[in-house]
PASEBA-1860 file (N, C-alpha, C; in nm, 3 decimals):
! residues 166
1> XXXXXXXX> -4.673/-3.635/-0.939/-4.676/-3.491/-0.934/-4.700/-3.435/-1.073 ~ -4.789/-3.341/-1.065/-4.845/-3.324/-1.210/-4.711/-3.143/-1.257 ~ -4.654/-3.228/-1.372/-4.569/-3.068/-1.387/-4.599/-2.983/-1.451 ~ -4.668/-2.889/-1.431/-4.761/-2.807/-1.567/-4.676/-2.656/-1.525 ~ -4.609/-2.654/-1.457/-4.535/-2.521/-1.473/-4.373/-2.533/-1.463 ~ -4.327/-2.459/-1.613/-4.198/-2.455/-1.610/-4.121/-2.318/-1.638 ~ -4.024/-2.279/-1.625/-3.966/-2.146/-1.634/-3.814/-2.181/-1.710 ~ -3.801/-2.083/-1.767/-3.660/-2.142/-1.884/-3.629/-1.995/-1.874
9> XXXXXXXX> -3.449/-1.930/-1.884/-3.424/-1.838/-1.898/-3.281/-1.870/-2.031 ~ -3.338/-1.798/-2.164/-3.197/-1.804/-2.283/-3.166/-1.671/-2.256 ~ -2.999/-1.634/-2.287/-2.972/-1.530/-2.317/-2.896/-1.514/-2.453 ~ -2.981/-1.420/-2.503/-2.925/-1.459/-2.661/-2.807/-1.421/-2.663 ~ -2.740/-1.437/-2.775/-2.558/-1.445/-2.800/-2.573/-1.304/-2.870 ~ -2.438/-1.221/-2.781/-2.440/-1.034/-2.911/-2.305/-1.104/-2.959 ~ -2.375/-1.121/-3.136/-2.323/-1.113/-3.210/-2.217/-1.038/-3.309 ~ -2.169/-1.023/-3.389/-2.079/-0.925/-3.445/-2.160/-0.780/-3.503
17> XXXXXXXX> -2.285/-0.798/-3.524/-2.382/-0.735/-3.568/-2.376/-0.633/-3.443 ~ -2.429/-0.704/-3.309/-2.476/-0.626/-3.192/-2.292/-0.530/-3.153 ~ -2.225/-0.621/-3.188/-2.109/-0.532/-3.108/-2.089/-0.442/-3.182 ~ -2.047/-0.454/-3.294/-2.055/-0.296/-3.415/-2.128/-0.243/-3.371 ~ -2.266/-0.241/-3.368/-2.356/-0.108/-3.336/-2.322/-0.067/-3.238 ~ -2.259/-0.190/-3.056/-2.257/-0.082/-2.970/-2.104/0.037/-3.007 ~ -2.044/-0.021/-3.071/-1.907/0.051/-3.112/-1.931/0.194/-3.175 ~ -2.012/0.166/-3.249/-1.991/0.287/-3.381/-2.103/0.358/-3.308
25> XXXXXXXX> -2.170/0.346/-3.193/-2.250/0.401/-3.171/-2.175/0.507/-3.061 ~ -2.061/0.442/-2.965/-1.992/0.468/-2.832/-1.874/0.573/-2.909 ~ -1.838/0.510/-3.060/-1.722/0.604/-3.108/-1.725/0.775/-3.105 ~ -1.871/0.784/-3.186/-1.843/0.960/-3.152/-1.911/1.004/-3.050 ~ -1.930/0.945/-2.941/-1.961/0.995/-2.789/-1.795/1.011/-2.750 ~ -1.748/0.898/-2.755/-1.618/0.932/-2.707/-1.528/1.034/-2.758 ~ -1.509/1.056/-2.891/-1.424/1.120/-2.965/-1.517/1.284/-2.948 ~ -1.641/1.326/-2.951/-1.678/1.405/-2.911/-1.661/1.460/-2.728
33> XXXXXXXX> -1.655/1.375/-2.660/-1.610/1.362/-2.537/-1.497/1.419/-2.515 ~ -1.402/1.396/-2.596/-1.229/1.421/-2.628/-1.224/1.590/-2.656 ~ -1.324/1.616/-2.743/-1.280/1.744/-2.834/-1.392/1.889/-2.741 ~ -1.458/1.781/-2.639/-1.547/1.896/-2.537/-1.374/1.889/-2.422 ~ -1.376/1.850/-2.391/-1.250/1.868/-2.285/-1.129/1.912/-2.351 ~ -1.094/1.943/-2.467/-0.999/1.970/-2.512/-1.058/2.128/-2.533 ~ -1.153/2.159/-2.632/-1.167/2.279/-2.640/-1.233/2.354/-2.536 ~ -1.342/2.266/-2.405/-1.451/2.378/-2.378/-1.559/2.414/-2.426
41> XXXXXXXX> -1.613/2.340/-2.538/-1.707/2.395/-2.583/-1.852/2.335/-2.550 ~ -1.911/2.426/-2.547/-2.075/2.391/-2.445/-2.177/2.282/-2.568 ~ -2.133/2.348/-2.656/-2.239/2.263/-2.775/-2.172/2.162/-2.780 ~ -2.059/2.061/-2.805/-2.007/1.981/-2.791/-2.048/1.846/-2.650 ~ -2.079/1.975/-2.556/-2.115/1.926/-2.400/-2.255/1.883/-2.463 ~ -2.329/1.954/-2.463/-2.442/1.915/-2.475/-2.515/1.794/-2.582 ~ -2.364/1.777/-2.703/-2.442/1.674/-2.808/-2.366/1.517/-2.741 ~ -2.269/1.571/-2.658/-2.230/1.430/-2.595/-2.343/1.382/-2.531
49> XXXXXXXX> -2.414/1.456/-2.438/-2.523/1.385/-2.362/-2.634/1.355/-2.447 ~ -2.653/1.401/-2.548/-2.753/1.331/-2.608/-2.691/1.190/-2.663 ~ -2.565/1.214/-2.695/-2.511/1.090/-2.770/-2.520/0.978/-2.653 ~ -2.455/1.028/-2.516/-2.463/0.951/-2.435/-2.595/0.858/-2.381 ~ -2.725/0.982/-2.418/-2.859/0.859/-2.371/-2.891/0.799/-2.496 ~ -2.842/0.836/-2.603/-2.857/0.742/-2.724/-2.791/0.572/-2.698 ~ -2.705/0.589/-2.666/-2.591/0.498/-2.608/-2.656/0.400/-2.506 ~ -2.740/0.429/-2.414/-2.810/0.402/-2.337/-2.887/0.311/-2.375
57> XXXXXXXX> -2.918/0.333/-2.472/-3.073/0.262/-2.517/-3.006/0.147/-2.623 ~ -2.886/0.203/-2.713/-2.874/0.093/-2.812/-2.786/-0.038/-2.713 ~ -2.732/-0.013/-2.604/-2.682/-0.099/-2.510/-2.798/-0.171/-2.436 ~ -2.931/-0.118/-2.421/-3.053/-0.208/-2.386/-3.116/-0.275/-2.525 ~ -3.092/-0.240/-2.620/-3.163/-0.293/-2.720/-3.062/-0.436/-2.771 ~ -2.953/-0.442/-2.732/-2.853/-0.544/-2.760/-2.817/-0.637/-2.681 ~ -2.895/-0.594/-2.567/-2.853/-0.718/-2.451/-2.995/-0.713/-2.395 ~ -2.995/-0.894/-2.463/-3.102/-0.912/-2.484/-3.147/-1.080/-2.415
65> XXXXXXXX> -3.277/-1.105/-2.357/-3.270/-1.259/-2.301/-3.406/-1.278/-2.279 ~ -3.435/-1.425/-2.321/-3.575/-1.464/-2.329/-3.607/-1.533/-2.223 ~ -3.725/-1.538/-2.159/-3.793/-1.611/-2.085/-3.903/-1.664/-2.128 ~ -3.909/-1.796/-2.122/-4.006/-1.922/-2.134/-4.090/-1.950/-2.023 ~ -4.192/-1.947/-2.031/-4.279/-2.009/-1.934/-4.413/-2.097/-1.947 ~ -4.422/-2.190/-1.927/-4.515/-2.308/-1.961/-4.566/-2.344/-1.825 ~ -4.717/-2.306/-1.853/-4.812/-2.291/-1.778/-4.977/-2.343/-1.800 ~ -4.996/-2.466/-1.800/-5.147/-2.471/-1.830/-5.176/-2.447/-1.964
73> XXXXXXXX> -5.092/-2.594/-2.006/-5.122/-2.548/-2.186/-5.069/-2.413/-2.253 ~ -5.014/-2.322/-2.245/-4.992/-2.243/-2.298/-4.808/-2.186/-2.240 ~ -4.775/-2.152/-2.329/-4.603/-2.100/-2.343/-4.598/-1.967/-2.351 ~ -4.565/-1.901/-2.281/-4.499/-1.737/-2.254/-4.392/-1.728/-2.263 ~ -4.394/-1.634/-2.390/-4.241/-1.588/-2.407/-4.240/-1.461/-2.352 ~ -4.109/-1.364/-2.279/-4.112/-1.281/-2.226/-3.981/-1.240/-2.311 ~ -3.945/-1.058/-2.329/-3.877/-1.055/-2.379/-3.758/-0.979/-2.300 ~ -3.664/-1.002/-2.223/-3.574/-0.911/-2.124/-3.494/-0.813/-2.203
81> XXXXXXXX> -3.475/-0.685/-2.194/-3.417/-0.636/-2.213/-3.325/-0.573/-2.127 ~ -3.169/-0.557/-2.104/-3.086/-0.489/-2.022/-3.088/-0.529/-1.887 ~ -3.139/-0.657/-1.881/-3.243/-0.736/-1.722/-3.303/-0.581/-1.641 ~ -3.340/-0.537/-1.770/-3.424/-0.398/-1.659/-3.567/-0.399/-1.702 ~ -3.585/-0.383/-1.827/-3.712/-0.402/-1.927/-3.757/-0.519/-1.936 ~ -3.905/-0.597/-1.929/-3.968/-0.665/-1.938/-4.105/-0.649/-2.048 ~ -4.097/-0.733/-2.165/-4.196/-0.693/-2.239/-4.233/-0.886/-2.313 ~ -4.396/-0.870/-2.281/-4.421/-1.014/-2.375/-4.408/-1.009/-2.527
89> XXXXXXXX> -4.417/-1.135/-2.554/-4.384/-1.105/-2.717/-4.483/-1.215/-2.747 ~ -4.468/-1.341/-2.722/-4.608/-1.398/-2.782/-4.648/-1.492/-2.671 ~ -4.765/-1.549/-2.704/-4.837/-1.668/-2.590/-4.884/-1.761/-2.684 ~ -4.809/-1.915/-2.684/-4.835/-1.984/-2.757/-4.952/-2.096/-2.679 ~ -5.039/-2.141/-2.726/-5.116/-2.252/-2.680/-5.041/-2.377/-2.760 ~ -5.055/-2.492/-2.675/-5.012/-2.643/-2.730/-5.091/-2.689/-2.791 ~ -5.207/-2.630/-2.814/-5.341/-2.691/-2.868/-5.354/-2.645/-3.003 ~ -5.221/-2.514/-3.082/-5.257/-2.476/-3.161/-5.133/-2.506/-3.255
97> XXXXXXXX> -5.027/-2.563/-3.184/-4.920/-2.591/-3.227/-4.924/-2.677/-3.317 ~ -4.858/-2.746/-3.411/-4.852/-2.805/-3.537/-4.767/-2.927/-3.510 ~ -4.640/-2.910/-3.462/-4.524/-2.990/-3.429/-4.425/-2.881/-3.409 ~ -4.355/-2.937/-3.293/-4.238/-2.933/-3.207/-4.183/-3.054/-3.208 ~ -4.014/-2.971/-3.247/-3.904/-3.070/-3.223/-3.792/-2.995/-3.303 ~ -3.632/-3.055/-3.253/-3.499/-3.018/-3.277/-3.498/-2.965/-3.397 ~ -3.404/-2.909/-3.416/-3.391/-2.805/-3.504/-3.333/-2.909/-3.655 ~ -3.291/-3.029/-3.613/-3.219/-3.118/-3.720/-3.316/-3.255/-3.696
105> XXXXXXXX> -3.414/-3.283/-3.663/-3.496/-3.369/-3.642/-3.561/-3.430/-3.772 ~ -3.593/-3.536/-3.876/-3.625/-3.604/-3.945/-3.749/-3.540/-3.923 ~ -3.828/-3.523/-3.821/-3.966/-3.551/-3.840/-4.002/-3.436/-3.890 ~ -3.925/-3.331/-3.907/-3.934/-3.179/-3.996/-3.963/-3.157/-4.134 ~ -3.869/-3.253/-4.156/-3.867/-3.275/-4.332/-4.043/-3.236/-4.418 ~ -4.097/-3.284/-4.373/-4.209/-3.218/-4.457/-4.296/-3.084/-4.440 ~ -4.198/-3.033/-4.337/-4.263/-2.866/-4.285/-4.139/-2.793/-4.352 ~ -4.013/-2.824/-4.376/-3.888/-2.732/-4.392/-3.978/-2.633/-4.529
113> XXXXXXXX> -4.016/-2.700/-4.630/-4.030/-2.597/-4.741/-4.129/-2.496/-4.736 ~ -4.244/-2.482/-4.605/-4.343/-2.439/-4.647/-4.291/-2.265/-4.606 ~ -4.420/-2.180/-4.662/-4.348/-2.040/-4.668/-4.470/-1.995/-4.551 ~ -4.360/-1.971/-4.427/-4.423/-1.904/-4.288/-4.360/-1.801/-4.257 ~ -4.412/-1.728/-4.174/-4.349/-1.645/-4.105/-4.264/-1.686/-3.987 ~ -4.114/-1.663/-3.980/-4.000/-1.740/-3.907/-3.958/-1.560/-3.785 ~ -4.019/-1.641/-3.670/-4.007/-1.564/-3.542/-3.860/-1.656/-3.494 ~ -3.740/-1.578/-3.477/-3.653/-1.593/-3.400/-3.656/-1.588/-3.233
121> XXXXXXXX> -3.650/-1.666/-3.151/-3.638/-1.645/-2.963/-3.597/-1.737/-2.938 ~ -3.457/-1.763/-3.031/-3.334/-1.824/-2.953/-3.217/-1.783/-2.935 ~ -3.099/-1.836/-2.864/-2.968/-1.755/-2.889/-2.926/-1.749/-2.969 ~ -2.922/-1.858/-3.048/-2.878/-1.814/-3.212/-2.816/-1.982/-3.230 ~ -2.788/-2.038/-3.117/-2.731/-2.188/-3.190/-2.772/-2.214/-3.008 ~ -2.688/-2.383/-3.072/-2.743/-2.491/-2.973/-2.632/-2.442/-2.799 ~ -2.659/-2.492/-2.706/-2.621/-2.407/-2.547/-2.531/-2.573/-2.509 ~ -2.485/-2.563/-2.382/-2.475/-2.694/-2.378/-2.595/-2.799/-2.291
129> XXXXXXXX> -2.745/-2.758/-2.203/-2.779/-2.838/-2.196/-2.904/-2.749/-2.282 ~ -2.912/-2.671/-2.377/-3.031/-2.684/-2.462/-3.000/-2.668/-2.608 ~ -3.113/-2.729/-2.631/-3.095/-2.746/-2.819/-3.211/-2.628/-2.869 ~ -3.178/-2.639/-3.014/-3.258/-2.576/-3.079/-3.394/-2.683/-3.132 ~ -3.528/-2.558/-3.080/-3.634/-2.644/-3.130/-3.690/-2.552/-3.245 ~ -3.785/-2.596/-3.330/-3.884/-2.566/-3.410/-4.014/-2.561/-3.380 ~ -4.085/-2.473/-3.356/-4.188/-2.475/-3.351/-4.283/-2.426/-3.462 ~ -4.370/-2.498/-3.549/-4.500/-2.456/-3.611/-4.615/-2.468/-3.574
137> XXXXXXXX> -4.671/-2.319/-3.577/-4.745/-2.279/-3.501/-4.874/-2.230/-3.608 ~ -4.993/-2.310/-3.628/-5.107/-2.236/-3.652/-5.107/-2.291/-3.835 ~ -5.039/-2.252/-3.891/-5.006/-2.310/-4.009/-4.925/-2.233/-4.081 ~ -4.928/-2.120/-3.997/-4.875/-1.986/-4.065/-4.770/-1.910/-3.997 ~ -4.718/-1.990/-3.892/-4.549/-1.934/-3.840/-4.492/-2.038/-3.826 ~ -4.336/-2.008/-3.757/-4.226/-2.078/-3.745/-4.170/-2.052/-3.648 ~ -4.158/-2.098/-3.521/-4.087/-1.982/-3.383/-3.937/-2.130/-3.397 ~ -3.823/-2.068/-3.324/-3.685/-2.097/-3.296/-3.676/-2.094/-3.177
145> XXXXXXXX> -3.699/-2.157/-3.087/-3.645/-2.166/-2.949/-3.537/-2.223/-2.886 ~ -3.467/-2.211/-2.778/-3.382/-2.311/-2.729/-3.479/-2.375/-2.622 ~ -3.483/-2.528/-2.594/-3.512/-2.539/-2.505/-3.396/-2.670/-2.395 ~ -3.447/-2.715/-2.302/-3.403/-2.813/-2.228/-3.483/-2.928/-2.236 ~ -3.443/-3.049/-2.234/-3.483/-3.181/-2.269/-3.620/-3.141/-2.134 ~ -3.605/-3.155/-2.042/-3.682/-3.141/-1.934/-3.834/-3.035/-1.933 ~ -3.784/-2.924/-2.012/-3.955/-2.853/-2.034/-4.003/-2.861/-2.206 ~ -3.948/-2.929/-2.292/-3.955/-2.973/-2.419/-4.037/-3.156/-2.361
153> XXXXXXXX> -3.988/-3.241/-2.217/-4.118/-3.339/-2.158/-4.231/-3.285/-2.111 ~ -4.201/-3.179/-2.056/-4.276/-3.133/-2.019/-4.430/-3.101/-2.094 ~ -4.383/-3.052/-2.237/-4.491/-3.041/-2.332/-4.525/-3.114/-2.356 ~ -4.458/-3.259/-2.414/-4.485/-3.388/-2.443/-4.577/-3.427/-2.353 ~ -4.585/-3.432/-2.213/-4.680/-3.472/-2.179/-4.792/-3.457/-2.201 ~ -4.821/-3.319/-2.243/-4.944/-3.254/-2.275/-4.998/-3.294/-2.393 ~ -4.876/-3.303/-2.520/-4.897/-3.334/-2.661/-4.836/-3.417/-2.702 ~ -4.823/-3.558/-2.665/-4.730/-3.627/-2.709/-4.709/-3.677/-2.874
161> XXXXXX> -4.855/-3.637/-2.919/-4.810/-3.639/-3.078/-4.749/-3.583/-3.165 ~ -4.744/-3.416/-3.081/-4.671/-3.315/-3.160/-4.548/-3.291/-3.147 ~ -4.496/-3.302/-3.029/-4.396/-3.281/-2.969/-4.319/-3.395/-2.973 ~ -4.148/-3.379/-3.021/-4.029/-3.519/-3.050/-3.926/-3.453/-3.013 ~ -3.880/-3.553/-2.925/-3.729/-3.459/-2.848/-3.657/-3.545/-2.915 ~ -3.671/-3.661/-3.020/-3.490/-3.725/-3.051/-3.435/-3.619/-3.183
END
């Protein structure tokens, strides 16, 4: 059976970064919230709801999850936002790739120093059945993925020179 299509779903980790913002963002909605019901006052009413669809959006911009898809030589990343928003972010070909493999892999060592552009679309560390990969791409990026042993063969099949899962 030939496997040329795979689907991977990460959800990245909200970090201490993401929770502050939703905090300090929710604080003077609330505390403005407090001082419209306490006094009555209409302008108060009205900057809560703006605060409130502000709120809205920095809670979609922080919950956040990638989708992988490997299809006929080529990798789609999708970018989820709030699982409501759907937006692509890049389409990698295997044909243009450099090397793939773990994020602590030996066979890196002579790509670690070079100066690329480093695209993050992972959770941020290793999951328990996926690791962190490296991808160099083109000569001139660096993508971070998580993947699973199973669509990281998957590529291998395609590229078995580029691609090292130990």
């Amino acid at each position: 059976m030939n496997e040329s299509y795979k689907e991977l779903l990460v959800k990245k980790d909200r970090g201490i970064k993401e929770t502050l913002i939703r905090f300090l963002s929710l604080l003077p909605t609330v505390f403005l919230g407090f001082l419209t019901f306490v006094t009555g006052n209409m302008i108060f009413f009205i900057i809560v709801i703006a605060l409130g669809v502000l709120d809205y959006f920095v809670f979609q911009w922080t919950d956040i999850e990638y989708e992988y898809l490997y299809l006929d030589k080529e990798i789609s990343v999708d970018k989820i936002m709030a699982k409501t928003r759907r937006k692509r972010v890049t389409t990698l070909s295997v044909e243009k790739v450099e090397i793939m493999a773990p994020e602590k892999s030996h066979q890196l060592d002579s790509y670690r120093n070079r100066q690329t552009k480093v695209t993050d679309l992972s959770a941020g560390h290793d999951l328990p059945d996926q690791k962190l990969y490296w991808i160099f791409y083109e000569g001139n990026q660096r993508i971070l993925m998580n993947l699973t042993e199973d669509f990281a063969r998957t590529i291998k099949g395609i590229a078995p020179r580029k691609v090292f899962t130990e």
